[in-house]
N, C-alpha and C positions, 0 to 999 in steps of 0.2 A: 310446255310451249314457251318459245321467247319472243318477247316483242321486237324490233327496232325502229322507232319513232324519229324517221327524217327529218320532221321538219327544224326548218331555220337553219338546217343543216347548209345549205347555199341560198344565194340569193337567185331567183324565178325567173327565169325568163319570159318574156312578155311579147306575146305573136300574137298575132289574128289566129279564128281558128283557123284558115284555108293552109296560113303556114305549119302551123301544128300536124295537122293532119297527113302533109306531106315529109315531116319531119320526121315525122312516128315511123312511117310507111317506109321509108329511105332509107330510114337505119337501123329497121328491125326485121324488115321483110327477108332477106337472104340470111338467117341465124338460126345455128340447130338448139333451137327454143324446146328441150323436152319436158315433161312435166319437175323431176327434179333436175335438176342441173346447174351448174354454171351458167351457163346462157339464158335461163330461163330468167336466175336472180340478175342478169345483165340490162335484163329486156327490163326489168321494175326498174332499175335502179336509173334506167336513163327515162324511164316517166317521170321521176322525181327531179326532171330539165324543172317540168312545169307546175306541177300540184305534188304537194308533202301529204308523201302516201307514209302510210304506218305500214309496216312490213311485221306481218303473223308469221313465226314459222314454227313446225311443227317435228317434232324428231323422228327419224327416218324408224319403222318399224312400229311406232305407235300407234294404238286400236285408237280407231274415230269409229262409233256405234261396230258395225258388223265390217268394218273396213279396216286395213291396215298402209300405213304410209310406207310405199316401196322407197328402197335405196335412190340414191344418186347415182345418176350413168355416165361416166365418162367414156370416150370413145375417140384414140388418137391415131387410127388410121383402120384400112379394110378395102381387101380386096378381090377379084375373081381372078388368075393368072396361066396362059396358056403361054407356052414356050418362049418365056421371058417379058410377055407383054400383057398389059391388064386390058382383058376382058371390061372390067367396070371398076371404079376406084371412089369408095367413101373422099379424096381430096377433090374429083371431079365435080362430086356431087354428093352432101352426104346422105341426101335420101337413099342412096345406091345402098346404103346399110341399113338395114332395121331396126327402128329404135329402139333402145334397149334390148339387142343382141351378147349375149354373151360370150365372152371369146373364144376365140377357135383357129388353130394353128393347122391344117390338115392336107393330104395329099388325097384326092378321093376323085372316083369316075364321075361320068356326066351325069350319066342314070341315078345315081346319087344324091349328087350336088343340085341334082333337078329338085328336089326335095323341098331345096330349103329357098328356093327363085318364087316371086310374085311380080306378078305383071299386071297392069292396069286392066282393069276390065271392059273398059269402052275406047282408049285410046291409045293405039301402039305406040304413039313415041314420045305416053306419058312415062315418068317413073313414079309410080306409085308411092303411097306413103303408108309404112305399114309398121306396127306396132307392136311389143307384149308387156305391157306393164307389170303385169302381175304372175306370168308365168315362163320361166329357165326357158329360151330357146332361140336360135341361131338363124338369121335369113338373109337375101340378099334381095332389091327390086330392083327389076329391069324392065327399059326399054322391049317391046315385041323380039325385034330385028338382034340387039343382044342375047335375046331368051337362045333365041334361034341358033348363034352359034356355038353351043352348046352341045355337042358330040355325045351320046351316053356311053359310049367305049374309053372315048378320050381321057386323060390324065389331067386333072387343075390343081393347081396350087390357089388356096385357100385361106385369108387369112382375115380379123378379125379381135382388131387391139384395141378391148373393152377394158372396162371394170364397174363393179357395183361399190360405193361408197356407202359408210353409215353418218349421216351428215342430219340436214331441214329441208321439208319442203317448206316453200314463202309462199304466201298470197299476200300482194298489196291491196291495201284500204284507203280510202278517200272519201272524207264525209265533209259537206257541205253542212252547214250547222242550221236547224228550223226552232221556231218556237215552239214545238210543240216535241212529245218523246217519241213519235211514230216514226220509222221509218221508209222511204220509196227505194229501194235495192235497185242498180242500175249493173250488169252481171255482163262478164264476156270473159274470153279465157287467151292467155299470151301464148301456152303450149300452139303446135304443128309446126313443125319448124321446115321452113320454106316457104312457107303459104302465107297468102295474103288475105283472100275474101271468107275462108273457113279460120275466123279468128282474131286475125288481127286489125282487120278492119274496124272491129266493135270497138280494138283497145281505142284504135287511134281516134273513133267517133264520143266514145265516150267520156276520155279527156278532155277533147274540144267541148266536147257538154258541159263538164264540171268547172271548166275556164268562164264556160258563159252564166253559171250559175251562181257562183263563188263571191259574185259582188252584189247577191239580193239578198233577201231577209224572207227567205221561203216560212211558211208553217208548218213542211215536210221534213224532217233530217232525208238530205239524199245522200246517197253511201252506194259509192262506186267499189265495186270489187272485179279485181284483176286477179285469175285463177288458172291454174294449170286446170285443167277440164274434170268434171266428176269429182277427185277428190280432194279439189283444193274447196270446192263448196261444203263439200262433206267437213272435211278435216275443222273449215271455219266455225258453221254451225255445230258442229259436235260440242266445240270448243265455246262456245256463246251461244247456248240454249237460252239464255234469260233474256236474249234478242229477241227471240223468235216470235213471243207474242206481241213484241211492238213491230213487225214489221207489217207496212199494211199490204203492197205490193212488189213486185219485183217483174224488170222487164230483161230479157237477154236480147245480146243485138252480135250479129254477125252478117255476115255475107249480102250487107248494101251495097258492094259495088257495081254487082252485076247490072246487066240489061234491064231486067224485067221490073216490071211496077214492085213497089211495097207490098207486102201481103202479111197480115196475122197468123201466128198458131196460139190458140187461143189457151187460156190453161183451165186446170183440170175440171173448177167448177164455172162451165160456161156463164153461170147468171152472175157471175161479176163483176163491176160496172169496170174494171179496167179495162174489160173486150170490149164494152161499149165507148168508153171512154177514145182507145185506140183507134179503132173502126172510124169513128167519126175524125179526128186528127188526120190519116191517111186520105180522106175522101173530099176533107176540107184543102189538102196540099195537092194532089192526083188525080181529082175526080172522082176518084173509084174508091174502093175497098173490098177487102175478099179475105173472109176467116177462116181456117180449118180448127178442126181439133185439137187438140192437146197432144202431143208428141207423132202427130201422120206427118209433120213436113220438116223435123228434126226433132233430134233429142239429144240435150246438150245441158247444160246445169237445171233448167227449169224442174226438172226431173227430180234431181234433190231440193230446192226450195218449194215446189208444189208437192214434195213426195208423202209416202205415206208415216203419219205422225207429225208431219210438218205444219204442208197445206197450207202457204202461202201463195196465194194466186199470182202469178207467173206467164207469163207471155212473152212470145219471142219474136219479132220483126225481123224479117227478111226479105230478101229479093228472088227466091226461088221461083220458077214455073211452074207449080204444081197443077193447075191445071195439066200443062203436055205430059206429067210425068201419070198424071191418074188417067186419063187419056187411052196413055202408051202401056199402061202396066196398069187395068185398072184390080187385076187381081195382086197386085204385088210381086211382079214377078221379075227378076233381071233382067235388066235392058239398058236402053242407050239411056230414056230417061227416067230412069231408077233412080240413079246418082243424085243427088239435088241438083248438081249443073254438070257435064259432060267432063272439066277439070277434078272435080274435084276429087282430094288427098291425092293433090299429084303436083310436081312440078309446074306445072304449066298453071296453079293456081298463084299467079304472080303479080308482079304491078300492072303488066300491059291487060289484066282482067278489072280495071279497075276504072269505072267511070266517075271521074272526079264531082261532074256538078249533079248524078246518083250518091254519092255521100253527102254531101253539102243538104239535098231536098229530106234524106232521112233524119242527117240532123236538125233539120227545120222541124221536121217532123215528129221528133222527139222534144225540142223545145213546145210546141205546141202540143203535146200532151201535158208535161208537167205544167204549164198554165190553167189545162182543165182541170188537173187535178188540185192547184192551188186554190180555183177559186170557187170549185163546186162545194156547195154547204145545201143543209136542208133548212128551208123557209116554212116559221110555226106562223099559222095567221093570231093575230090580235084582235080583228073586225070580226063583225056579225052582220050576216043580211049581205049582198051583194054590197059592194061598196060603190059609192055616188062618186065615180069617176071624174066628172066633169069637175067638182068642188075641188078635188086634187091635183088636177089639169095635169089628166092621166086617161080620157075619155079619146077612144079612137074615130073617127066618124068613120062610117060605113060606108058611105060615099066613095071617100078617097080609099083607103084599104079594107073593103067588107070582111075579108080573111080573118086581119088581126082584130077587129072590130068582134067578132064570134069567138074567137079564141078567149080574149079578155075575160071573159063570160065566164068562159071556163077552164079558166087557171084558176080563179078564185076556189075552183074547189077540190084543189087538188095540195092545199098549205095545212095538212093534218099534221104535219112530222113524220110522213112514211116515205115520201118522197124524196127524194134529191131536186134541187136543181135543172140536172143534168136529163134527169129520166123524165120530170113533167114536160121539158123541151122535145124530148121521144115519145112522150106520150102524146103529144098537142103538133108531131109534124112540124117542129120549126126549130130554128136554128137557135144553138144552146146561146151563143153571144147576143143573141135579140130577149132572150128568155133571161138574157140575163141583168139585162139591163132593164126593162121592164119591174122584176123583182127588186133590183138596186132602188128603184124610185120608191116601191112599196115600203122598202127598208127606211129611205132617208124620209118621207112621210109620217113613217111611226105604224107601220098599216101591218109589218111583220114582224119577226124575231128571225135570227140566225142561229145557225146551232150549224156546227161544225160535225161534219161527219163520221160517225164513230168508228172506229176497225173493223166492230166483228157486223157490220150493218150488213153484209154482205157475205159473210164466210158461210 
């Protein structure tokens, strides 16, 4: 594995996020971003506009655990060709090629050539986006209405000017520095090349994040990682096992730009306070909130950082409709809303899918988790006997709020050390920034102890 360590390498440009966000989106949206490639290391190198990312890379053909790092794909042109006119041409579009297709020179019938055509499965005049990373094989995607003119008698000229290199994959790293050695993983991935809301969206949200982060003095190390999907996380952690036990969380972010509300997939061990954690951020920004399980509403790196031997609890924020898709398909079966959204892996997952002040509420949304998670600690009590409230001029009258007045009562007995925080706030039906400041007074009184929350309090 070789490093390359950008920073100071230039001097940072300095934007609001809104500008970032559009900047990111502008210049990397139309790029055939593959997991190895050219463009892939294109798309880091112009994050490192704004935050000095550390660039991991890993040598093409290297075993990470039970995984192996495929080549680099080059691909300088590709085409379908019927009596001198293309049918469909990788220059038009280069999703029209399959990524990582292998070359091919050939004269061959329709019925043939059928073979190796895919088409979107919900929208005829999507081009789909279709892949083989890991296995030798040749495709083209089309439009419905292109499939169609496709003769199986007929004669096509066929071609397909690839190559596999022996080169690096990269994944960039970006760590905000905490006092303490734990780290919060902030995960999204650069590959899909054309698409905006499957991917790049995360990058571009979670830059702005690390911009808004970068001038505090967290207790968290937070450590943005920007990955070609699946095995840029793999290749990472294979490569930095001695991470692994300090990391406490990690959250994946993708596909905020759509329509629909925020919603959780929650990771593998539900009773994690990070679902709690999140759920309450979304509900405090939306109104609402709504979890699903662990990999039913994607599955995308969480997979590998929550996986097995891992087991870093892991969540992933999105904007999918799962409800209309459980609904529609509640046996799982293909349909319109199967898809996570009707675009998606398709061209048409572009900027115009992209509702700007939907990014801007997620990343509010995201900023307001990392403050819970900054400030949630567990409260040991020091006192015995209810405490004489009134002496401390900490006494609710019941009159004016009879609620918090009863509650008082019984918070006190909930400061053993088993608790958070966050959770006697859950426990007691009230809001964790009242609970918290409440406790704050107990602290500046002498009335508790703080103790910071350990890692494994929850694994």
């Amino acid at each position: 594995m070789l490093e390359i360590d950008k920073e100071s390498k230039e001097h940072k440009v300095e934007l609001g996020t809104q500008a970032i966000l559009e900047d990111i989106l502008n210049h990397l949206a139309n790029t055939n971003r593959n997991i190895v490639s050219d463009e892939f290391e294109e798309g880091l190198n112009y994050l490192s506009k704004y935050i000095d990312i550390k660039v991991h890379r890993y040598k093409t053909g290297s075993k990470c655990w039970t995984w192996e790092v495929p080549p680099k794909w080059r691909i300088r042109d590709g085409y379908i060709r019927s009596g001198g006119k293309d049918i469909v041409s990788f220059k038009e579009n280069p999703l029209h090629v399959m990524s990582y297709s292998m070359p091919v020179q050939a004269e061959m019938k329709g019925h043939e050539l059928l073979k190796h055509v895919h088409v979107h499965p919900v929208l005829a005049d999507a081009i789909p986006y279709e892949f083989s990373f890991y296995k030798r094989r040749w495709a083209f995607c089309l439009k419905h209405a292109q499939r169609d003119l496709i003769q199986e008698q007929e004669t096509y000229e066929v071609r397909i000017d690839s190559e596999f290199i022996n080169d690096y994959l990269s994944v960039g790293e970006y760590t905000v520095p905490g006092t303490s050695d734990e780290h919060i993983f902030f995960l999204c991935h650069i590959d899909h090349p054309y698409q905006v809301n499957d991917g790049l969206i995360g990058v571009a949200v979670n830059v702005a994040m690390a911009k808004r982060l970068e001038n505090e003095k967290p207790y968290y190390n937070y450590t943005f990682l920007f990955v070609p999907e699946t095995i840029g996380s793999i290749a990472y952690l294979s490569h930095n096992e001695q991470l692994i036990p300090k990391i406490r969380y990690a959250i994946f972010v993708e596909m905020i730009g759509l329509e629909n509300p925020l919603i959780l997939q929650k990771s593998y061990n539900e009773q994690a306070l990070i679902n709690s954690y999140a759920l309450y951020a979304l509900r405090k920004r939306q109104g609402k909130s709504q979890g699903y399980r662990f990999l039913s509403v994607a599955s995308n790196d969480e997979k590998v950082f929550d996986g097995p031997g891992i087991q870093i609890p892991t969540i992933s924020i999105t904007r999918i409709d799962q409800e209309k898709r459980l609904q529609e398909n509640p046996n799982g079966a293909q349909g319109e809303y199967f898809l996570p959204y009707p675009q998606y892996h398709s061209h048409l997952d572009n900027l115009e899918l992209v509702n700007s002040q939907n990014v801007n509420q997620a990343l509010d949304c995201l900023q307001d988790l990392v403050t819970i998670l900054e400030m949630d600690f567990i409260p040991i009590r020091k006192f015995k006997a209810p405490i004489f409230l009134l002496k401390y001029n900490l006494w609710i009258d019941w009159r004016v709020d009879p609620k918090m007045n009863e509650k008082m009562v019984l918070l006190m007995y909930f400061m053993e050390g088993k608790m958070t925080a966050f959770q006697i706030a859950d426990k007691l039906d009230l809001d964790f920034e009242k609970v918290l400041d409440i406790l704050n007074k107990f602290y500046d009184k002498g009335l508790i102890e703080k103790k910071n929350v350990p890692i494994d309090f929850d694994r």
